[in-house]
C-alpha positions in Angstrom: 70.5 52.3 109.7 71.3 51.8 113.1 70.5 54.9 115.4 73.7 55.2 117.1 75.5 54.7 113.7 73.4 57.6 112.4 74.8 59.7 115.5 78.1 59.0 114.7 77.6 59.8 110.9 76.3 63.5 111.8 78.8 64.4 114.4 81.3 63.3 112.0 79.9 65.6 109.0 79.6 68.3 111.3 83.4 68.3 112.3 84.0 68.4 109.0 82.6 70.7 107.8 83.8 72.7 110.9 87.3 72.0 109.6 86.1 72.9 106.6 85.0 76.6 107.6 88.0 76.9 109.4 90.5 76.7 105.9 88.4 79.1 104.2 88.5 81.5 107.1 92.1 81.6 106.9 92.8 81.5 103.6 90.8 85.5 103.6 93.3 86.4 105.4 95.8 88.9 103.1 100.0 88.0 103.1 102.2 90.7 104.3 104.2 91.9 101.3 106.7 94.1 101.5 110.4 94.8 101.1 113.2 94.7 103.2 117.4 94.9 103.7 120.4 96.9 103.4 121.1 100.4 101.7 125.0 100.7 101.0 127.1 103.6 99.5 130.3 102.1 97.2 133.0 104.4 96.0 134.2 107.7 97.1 137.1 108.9 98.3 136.6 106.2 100.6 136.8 102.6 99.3 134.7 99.4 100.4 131.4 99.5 101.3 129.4 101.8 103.5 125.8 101.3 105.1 123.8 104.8 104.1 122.5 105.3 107.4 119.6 108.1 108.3 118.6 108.2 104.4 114.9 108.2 103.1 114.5 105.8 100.4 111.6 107.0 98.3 108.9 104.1 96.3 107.4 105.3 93.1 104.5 103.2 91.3 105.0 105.6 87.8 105.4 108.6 88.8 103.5 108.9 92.7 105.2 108.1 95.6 103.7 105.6 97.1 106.4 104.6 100.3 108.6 106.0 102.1 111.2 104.7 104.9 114.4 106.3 106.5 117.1 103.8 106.5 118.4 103.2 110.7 121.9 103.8 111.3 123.2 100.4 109.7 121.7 101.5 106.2 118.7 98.7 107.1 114.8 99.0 106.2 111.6 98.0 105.9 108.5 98.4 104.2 104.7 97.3 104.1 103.9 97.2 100.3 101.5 95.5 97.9 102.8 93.3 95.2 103.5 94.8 92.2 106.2 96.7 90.6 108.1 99.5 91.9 111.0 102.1 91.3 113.4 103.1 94.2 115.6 106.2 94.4 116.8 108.3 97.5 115.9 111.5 98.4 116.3 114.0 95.8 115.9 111.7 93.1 119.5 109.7 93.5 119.9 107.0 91.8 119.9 103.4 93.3 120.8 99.9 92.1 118.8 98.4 91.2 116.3 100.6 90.7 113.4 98.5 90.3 112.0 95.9 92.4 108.8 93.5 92.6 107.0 92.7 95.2 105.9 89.3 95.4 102.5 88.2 96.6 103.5 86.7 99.5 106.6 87.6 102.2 109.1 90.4 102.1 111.3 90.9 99.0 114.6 90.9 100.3 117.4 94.0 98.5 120.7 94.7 98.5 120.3 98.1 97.4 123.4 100.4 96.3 124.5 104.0 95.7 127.7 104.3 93.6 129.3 107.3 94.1 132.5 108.4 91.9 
């Protein structure tokens, strides 16, 4: 084999497996899961839809709390979770709808979540 042919050969592995190291590096790397959106009160004296703004939605995996988030003043939240399968309610144990929701292994699981009030 020619020398300079040779050269080429190992610069060429070596970029590859550069390239290589680099996928591998990045694919470590964990998603952010989570869920996210809109908390809304329906029903009432009032009619239509409301946002439920200043509320703190509790997260339940079973029975422990596992998240917690206040809802801003346009009923709106966010939260950092692992996937899995969780339950949702408001503070004092209100009910919500729906009341479950999974989180998927990779982005934010968007809700529409809702309080019905009679």
């Amino acid at each position: 084999m020619h020398p300079r042919t040779a050269a080429f050969l190992s610069i060429l592995a070596l970029a590859a497996g550069a390239g290589c190291m680099g996928s591998a590096a990045r694919s470590t790397t964990p998603p952010t899961t989570g869920v996210g959106g809109r908390a809304s009160q329906i029903g009432g004296p009032w009619p239509g839809r409301r946002p439920l703004a200043s509320v703190r939605i509790h997260v339940l995996a079973g029975d422990q709390v596992v998240g917690l988030v206040r809802t801003d003043e346009h009923g709106r939240f966010s939260l950092r979770l692992p996937p899995g399968t969780y339950r949702v309610e408001l503070d004092g144990g209100q009910d919500l709808h729906p009341g479950r929701v999974t989180v998927e292994a990779s982005g934010t699981t968007h809700l529409s979540l809702k309080q019905y009030v009679k």
